[in-house]
C-alpha positions in Angstrom: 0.0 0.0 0.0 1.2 3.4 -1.0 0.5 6.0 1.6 1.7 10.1 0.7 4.1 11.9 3.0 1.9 14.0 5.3 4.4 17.9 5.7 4.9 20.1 8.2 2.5 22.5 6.4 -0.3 20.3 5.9 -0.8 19.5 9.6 -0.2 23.3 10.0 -3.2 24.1 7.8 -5.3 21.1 9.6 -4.3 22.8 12.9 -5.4 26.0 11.6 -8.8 24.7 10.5 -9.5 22.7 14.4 -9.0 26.5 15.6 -11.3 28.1 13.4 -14.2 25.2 13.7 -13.6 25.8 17.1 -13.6 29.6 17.7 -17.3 29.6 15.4 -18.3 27.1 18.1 -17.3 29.5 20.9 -18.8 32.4 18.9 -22.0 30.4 18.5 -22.3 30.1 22.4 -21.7 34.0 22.6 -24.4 35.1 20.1 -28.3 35.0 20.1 -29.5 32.1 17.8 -32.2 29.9 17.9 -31.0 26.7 20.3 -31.9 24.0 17.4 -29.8 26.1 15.0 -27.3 26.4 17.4 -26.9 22.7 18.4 -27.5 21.1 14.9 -24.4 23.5 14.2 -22.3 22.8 16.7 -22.6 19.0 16.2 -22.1 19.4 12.7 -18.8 21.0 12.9 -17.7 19.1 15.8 -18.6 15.5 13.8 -16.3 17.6 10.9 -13.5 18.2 13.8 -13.4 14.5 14.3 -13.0 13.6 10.8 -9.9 15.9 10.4 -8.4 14.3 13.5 -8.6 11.1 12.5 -7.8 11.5 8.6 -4.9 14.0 10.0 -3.2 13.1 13.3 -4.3 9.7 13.5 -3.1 9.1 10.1 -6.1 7.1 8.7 -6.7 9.3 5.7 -4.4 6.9 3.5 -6.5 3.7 4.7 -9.9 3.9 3.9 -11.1 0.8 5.5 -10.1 2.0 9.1 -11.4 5.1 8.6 -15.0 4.1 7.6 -14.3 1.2 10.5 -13.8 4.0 13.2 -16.4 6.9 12.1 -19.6 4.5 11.0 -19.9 3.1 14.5 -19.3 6.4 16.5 -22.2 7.6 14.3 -24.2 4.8 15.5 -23.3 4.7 19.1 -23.9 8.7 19.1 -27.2 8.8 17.2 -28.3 5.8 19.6 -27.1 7.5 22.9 -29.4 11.0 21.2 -32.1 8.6 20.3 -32.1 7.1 24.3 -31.8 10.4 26.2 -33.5 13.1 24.0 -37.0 12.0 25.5 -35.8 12.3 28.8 -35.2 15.9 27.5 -39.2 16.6 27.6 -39.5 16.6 31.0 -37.7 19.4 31.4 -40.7 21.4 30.0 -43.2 20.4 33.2 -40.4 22.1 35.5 -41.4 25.2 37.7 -37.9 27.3 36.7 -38.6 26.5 33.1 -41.5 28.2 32.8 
């Protein structure tokens, strides 16, 4: 298997990119937007964060197969873990403070 020599610059730029994904997160947190807007986007750039991590630093962008084998079943495992706990979320509505 042929894998490509990963520079200095490239992790640089990948570094760069975390940063940024991650100061919009923080910036989200700071500003007034609607709280399903605001979690949809937060998940969406964090499940974008992973990917660069793993294609990047854990060096898995070269082989495919491991990196389908390590992202498909933390998809599943986190959409269950949602799918289990966001009901429990509702109750939160009959509270006294939340109303």
């Amino acid at each position: 298997m042929e894998s490509e020599h990963i520079t200095i610059r490239t992790y640089s730029l990948v570094w760069l990119w975390l940063i940024a994904l991650t100061a919009i997160e923080v910036f989200l947190g700071y500003i007034h937007v609607p709280l399903a807007m605001m979690l949809v986007s937060v998940i969406g750039l964090s499940i974008i964060k992973a990917v660069l991590i793993m294609a990047y630093f854990m060096h898995l962008k070269f082989e495919r197969l491991s990196l389908i084998l390590t992202i498909v079943p933390a998809m599943v495992v986190c959409i269950l873990l949602f799918l289990a706990f966001f009901p429990d979320g509702f109750r939160a509505f009959s509270l006294k403070t939340f109303r």
